[in-house]
Backbone as ProteinMPNN parsed JSONL, in Angstrom:
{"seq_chain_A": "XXXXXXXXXXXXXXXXXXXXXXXXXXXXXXXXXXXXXXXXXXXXXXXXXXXXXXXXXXXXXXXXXXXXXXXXXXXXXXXXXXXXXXXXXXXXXXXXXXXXXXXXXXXXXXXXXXXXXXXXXXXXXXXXXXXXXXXXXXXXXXXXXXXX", "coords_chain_A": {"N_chain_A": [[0.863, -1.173, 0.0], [0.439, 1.95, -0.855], [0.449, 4.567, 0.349], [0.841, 3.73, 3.302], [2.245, 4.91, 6.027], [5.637, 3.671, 7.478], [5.756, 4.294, 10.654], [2.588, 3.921, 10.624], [2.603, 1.197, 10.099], [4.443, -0.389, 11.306], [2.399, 0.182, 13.841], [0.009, -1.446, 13.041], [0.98, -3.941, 12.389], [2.3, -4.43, 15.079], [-0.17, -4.289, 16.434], [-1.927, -6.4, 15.632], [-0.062, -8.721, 16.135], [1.348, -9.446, 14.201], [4.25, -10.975, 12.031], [6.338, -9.617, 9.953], [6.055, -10.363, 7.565], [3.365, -11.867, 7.529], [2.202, -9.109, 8.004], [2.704, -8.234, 5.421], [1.246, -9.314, 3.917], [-1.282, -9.284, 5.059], [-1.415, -6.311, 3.925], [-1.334, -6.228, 1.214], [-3.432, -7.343, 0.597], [-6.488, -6.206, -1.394], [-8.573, -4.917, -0.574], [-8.226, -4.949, 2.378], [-6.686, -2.962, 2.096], [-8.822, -1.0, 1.458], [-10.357, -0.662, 3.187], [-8.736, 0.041, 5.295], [-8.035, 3.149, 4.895], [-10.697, 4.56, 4.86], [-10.518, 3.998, 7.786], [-10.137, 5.342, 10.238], [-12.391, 7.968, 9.405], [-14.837, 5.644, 10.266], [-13.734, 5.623, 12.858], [-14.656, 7.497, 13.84], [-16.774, 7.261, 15.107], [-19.747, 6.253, 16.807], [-21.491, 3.141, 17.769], [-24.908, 2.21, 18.382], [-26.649, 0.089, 20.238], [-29.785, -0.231, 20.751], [-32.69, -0.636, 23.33], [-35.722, -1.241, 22.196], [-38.298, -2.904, 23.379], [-38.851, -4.808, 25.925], [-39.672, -7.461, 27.87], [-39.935, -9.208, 30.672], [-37.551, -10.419, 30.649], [-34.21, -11.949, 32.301], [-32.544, -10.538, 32.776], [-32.937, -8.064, 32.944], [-32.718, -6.608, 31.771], [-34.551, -3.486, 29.629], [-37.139, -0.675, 28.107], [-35.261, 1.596, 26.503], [-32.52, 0.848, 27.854], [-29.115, 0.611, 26.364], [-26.463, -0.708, 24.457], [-23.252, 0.442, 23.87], [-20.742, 0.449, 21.28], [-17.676, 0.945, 19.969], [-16.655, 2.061, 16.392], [-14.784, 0.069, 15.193], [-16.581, -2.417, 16.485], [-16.176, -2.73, 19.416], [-17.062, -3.268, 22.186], [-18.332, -1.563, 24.816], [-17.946, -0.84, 27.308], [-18.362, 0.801, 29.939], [-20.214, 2.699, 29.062], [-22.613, 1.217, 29.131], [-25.509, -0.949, 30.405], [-25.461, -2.605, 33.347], [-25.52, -5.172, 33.775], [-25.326, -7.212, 31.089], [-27.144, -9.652, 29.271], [-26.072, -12.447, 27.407], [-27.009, -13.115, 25.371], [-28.729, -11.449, 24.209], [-26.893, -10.143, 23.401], [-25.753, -11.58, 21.556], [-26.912, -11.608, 19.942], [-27.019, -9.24, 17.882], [-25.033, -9.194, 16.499], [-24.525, -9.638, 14.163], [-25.838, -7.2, 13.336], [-24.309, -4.889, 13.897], [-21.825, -6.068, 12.302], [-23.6, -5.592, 9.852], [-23.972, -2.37, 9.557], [-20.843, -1.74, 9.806], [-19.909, -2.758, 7.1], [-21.802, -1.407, 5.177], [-20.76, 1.182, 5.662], [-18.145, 1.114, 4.857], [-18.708, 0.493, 2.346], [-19.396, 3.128, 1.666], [-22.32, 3.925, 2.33], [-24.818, 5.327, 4.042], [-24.791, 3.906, 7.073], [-26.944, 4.039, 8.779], [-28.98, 3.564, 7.192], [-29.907, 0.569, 6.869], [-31.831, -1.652, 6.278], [-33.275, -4.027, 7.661], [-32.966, -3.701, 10.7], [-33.345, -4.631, 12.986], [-32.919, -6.432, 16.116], [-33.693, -9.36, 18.161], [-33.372, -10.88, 20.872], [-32.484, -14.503, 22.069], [-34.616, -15.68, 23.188], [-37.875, -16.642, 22.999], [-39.958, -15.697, 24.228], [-43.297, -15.54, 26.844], [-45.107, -16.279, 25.773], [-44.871, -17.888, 24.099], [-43.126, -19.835, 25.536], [-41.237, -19.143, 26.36], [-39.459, -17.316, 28.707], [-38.901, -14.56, 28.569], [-38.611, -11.54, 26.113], [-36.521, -9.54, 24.358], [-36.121, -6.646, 22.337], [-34.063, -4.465, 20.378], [-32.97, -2.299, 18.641], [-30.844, -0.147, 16.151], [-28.032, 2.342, 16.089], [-26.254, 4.157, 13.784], [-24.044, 6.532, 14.79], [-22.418, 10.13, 15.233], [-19.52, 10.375, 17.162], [-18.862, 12.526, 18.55], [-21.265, 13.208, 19.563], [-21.66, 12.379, 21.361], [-20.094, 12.451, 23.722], [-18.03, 11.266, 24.318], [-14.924, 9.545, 25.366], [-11.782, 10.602, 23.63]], "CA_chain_A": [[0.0, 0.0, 0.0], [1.387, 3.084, -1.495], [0.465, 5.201, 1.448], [0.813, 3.654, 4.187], [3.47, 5.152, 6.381], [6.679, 2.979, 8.17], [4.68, 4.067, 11.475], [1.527, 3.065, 10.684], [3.102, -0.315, 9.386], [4.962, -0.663, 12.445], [1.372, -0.221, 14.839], [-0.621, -2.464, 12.974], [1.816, -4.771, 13.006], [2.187, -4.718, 16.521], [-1.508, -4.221, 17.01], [-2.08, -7.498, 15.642], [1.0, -8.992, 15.991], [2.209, -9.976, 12.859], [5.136, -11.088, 11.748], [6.604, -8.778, 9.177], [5.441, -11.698, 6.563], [1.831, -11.591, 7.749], [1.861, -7.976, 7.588], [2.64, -8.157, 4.34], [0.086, -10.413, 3.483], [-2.266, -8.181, 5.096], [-1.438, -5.053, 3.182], [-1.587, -6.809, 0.014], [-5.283, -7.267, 0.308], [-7.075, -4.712, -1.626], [-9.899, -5.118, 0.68], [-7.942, -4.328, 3.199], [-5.603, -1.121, 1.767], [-9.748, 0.088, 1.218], [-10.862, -0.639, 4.827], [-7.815, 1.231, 6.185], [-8.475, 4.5, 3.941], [-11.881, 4.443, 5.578], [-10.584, 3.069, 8.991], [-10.141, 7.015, 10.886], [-13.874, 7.825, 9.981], [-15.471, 4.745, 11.052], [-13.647, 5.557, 14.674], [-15.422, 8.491, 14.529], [-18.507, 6.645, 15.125], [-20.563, 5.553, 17.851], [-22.539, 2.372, 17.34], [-25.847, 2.375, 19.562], [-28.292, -0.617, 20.341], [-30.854, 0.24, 21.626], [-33.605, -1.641, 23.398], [-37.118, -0.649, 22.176], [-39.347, -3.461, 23.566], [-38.453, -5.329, 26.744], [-40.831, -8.542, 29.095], [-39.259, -10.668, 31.304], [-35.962, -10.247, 31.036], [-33.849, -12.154, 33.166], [-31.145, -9.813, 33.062], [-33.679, -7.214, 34.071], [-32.892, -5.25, 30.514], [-35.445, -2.669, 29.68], [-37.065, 0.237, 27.016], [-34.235, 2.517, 27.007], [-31.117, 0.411, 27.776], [-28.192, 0.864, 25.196], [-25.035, -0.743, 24.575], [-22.579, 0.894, 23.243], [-19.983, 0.043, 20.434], [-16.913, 1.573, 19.451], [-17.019, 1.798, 15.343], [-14.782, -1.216, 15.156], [-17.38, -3.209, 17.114], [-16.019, -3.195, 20.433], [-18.712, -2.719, 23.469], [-17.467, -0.048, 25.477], [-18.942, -1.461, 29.062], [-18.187, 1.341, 31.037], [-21.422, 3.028, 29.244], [-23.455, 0.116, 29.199], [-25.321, -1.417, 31.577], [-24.118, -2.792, 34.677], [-25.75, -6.928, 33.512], [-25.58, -7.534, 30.043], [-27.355, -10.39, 28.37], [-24.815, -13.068, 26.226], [-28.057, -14.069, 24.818], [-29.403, -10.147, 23.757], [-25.438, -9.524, 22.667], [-25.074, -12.518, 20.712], [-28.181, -11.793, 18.781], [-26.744, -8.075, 17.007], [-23.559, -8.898, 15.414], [-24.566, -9.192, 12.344], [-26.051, -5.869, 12.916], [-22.872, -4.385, 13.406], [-21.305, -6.098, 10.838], [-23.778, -4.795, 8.631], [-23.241, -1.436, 9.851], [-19.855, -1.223, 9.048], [-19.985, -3.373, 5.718], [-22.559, -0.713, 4.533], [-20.25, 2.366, 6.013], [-17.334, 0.728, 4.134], [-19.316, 0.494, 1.004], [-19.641, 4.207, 1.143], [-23.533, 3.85, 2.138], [-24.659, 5.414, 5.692], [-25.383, 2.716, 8.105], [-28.126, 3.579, 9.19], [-29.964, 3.246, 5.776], [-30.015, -0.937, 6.896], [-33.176, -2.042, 5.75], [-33.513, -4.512, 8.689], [-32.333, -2.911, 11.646], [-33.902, -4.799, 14.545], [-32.655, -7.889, 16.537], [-34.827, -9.871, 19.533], [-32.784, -11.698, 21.814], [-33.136, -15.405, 21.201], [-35.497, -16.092, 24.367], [-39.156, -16.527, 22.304], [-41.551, -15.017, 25.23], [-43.679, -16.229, 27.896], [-46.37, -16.817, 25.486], [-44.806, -18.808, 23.203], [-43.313, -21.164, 26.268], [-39.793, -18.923, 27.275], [-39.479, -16.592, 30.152], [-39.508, -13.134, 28.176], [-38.214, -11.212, 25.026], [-35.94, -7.976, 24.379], [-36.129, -6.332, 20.851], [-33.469, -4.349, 19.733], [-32.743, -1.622, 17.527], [-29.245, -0.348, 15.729], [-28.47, 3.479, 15.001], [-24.95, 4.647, 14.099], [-23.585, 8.335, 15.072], [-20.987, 10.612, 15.211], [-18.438, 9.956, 18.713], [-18.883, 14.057, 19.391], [-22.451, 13.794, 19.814], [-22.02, 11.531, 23.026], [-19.585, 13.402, 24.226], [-16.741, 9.983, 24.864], [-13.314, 10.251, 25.017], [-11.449, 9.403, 22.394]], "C_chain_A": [[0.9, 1.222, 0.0], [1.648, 4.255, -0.112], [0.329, 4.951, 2.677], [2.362, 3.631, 4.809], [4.202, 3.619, 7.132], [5.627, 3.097, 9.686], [3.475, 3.085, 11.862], [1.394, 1.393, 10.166], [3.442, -1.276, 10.557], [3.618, -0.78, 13.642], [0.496, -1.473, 14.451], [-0.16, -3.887, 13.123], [1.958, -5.565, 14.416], [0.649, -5.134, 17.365], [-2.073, -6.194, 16.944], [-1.266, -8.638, 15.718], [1.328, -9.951, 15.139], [3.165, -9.917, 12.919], [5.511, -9.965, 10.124], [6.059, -9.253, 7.436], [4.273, -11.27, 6.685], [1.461, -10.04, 7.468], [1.925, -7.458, 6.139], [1.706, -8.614, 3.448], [-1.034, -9.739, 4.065], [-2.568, -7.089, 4.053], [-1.552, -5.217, 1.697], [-2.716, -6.619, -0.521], [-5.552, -6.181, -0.257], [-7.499, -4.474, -1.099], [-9.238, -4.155, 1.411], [-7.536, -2.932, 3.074], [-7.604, -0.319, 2.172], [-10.087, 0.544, 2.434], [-10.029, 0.305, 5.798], [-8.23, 2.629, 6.156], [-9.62, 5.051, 4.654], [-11.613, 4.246, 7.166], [-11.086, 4.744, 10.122], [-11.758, 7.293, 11.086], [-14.589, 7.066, 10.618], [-15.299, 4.948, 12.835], [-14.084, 6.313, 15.079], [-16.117, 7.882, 15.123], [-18.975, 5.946, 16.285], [-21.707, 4.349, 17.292], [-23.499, 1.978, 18.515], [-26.836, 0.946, 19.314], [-28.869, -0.975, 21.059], [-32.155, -0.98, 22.011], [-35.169, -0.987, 23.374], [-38.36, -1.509, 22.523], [-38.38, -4.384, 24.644], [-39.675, -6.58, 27.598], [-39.914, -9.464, 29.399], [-38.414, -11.022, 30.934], [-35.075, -10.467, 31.99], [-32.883, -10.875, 33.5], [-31.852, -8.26, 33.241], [-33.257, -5.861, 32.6], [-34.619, -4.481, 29.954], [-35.298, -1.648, 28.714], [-35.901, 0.981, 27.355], [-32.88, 2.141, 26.827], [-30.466, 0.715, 26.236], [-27.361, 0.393, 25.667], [-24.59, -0.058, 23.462], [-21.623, 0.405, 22.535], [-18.823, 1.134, 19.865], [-17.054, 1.286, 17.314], [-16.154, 0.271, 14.748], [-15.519, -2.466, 15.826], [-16.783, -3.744, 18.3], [-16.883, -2.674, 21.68], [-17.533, -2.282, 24.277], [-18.675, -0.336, 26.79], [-18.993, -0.685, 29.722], [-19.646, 2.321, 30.764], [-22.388, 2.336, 29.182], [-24.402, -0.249, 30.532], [-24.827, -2.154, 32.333], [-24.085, -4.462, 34.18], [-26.016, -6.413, 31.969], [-25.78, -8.966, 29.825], [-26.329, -10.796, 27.122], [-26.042, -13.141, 25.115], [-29.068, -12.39, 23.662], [-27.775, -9.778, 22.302], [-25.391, -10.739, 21.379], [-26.465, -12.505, 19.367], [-27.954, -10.691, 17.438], [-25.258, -8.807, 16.205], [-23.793, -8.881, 14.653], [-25.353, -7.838, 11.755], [-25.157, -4.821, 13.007], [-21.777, -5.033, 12.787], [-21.741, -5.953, 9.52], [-23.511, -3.756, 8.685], [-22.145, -1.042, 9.01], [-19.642, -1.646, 7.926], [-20.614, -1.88, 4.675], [-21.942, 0.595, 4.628], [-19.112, 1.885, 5.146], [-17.27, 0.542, 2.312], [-19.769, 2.163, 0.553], [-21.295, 4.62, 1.724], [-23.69, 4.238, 3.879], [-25.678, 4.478, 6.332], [-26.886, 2.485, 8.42], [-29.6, 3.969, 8.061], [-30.457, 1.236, 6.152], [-31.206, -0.999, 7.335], [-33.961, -2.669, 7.197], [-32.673, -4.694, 10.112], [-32.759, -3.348, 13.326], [-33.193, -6.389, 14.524], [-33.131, -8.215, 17.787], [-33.449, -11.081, 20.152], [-33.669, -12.88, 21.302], [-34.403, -16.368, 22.304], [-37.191, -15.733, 23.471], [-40.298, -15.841, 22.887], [-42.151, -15.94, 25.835], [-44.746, -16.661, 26.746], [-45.795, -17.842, 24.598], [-43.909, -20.111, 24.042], [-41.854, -20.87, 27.002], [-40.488, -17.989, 28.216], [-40.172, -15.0, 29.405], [-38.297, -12.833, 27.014], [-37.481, -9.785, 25.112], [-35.721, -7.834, 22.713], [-35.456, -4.775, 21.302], [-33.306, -3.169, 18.719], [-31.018, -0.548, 17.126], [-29.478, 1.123, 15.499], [-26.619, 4.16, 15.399], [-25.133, 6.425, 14.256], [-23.016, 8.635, 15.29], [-20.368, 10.343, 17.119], [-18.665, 11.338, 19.403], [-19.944, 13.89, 20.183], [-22.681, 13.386, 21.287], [-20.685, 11.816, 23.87], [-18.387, 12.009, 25.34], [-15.507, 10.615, 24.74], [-12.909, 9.583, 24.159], [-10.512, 8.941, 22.771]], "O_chain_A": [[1.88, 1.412, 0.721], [2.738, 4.659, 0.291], [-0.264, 5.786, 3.359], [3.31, 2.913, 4.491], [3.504, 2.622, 7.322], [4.819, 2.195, 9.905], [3.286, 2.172, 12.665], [0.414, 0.681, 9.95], [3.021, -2.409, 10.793], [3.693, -1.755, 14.391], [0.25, -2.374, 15.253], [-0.707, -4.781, 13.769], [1.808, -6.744, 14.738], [0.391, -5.844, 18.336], [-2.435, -6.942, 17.852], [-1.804, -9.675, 15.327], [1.552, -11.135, 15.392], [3.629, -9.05, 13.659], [4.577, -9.753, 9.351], [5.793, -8.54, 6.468], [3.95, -10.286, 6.02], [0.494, -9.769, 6.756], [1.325, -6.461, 5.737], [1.518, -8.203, 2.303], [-1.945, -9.648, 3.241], [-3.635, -6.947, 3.456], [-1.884, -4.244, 1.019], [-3.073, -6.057, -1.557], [-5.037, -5.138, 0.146], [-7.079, -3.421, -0.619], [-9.404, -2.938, 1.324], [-7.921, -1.975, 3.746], [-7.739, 0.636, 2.938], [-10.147, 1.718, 2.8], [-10.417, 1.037, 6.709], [-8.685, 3.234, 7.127], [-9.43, 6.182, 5.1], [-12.627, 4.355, 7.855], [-12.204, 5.008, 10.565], [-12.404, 7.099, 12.115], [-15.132, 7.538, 11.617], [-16.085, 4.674, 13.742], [-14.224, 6.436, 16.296], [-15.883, 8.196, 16.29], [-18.37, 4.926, 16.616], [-22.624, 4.633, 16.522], [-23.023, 1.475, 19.533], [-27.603, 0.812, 18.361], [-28.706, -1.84, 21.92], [-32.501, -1.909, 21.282], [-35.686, -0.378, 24.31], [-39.448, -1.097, 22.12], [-37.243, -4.679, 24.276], [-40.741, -6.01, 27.829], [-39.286, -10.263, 28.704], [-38.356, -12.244, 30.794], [-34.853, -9.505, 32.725], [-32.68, -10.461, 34.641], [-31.155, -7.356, 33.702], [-33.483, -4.652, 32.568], [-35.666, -5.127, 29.993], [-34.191, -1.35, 28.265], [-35.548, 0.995, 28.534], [-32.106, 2.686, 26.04], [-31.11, 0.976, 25.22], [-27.055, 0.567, 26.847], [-25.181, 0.09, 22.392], [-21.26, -0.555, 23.214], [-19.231, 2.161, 19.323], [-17.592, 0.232, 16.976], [-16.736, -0.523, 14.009], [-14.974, -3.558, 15.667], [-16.742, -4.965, 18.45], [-17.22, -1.498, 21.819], [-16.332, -2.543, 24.343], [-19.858, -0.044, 26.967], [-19.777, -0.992, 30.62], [-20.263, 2.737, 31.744], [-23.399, 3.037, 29.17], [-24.034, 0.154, 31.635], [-23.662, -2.492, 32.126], [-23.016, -5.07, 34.14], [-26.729, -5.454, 31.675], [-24.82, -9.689, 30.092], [-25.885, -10.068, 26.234], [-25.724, -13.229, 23.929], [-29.803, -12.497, 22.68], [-27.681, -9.429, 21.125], [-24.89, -10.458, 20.29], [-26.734, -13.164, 18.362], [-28.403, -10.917, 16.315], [-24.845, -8.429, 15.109], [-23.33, -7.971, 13.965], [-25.526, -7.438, 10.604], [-25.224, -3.874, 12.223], [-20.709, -4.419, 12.782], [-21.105, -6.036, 8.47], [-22.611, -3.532, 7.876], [-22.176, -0.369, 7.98], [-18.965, -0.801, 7.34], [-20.016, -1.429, 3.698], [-22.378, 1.391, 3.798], [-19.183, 2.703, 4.23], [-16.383, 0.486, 1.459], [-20.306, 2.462, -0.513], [-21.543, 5.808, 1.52], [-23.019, 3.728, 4.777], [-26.892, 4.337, 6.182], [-27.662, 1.529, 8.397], [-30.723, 4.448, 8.218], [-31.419, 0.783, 5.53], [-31.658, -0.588, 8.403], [-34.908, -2.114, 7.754], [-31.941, -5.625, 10.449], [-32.601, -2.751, 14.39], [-32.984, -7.184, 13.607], [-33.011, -7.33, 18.634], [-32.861, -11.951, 19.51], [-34.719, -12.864, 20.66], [-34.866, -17.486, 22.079], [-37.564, -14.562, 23.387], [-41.321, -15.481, 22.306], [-41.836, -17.112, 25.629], [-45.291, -17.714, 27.077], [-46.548, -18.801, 24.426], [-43.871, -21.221, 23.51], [-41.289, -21.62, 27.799], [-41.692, -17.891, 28.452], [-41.279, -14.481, 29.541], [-37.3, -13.545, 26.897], [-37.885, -8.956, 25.928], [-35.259, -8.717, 21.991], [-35.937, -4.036, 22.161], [-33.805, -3.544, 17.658], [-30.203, -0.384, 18.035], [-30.518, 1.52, 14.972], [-26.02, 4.454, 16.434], [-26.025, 7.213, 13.939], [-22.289, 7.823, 15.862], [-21.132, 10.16, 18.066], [-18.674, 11.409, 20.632], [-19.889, 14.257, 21.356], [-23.489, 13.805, 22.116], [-20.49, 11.053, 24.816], [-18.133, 11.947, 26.543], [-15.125, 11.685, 24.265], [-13.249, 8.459, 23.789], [-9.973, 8.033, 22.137]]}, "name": "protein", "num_of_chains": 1, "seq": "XXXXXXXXXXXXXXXXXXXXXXXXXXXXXXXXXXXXXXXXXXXXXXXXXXXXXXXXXXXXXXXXXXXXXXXXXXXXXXXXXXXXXXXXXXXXXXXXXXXXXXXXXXXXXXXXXXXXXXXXXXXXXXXXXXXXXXXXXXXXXXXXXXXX"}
């Protein structure tokens, strides 16, 4: 990659710790050179999901709750709540990996067509305990006022 400095060769490197081989084999990728190019904005970004329907919730989640996501998709716990659901969390990823797929493609995120995810607990009526639904909405890192 034409522009990518000695520096920034040297962190990623380290970041993931590659061997000078592997890093090469990284940077190769077109994919990747594009994803980099792009990488800065994306960290602008706050990724939010939100809970807009909540019953019987062991984990006692509720309308309102939000976890938070850094734009590489890392949950940022310290604004979260205090119990998170494996079972609520394990239900979005593929809404933040559409997210950034669709921010990477140039296209803003939160254009994604189908934007909701339900924890995989079915409800008391249908024979589980209770249900949490879900909703995804990216935004700039200023607006929530994080550190960077």
């Amino acid at each position: 990659m034409e522009n990518i400095s000695d520096e920034m060769f040297k962190n990623l490197r380290n970041h993931f710790g590659y061997s000078k081989e592997e890093m090469q084999v990284f940077i190769s990728n077109v994919r990747n050179q594009d994803i980099l190019s792009k990488t800065p904005d994306l960290l602008n970004k706050t990724i939010i999901i939100e809970v807009i329907e909540a019953r019987g919730c062991n984990s006692q989640h509720k309308v309102g709750d939000k976890f938070y996501f850094d734009g590489a998709g890392n949950l940022l716990t310290k604004y979260c709540p205090k119990r998170i659901c494996i079972y609520a969390l394990g239900s979005i990823d593929h809404l933040l990996y559409t997210a950034q797929e669709l921010f990477y493609a140039g296209v803003d995120p939160n254009e994604i067509r189908f934007n909701r995810a339900s924890c995989i607990d079915i409800g008391l009526k249908c024979g589980g305990w209770g249900n949490v639904l879900m909703e995804i909405q990216v935004v700039e890192r200023m607006k929530l006022n994080f550190p960077k």
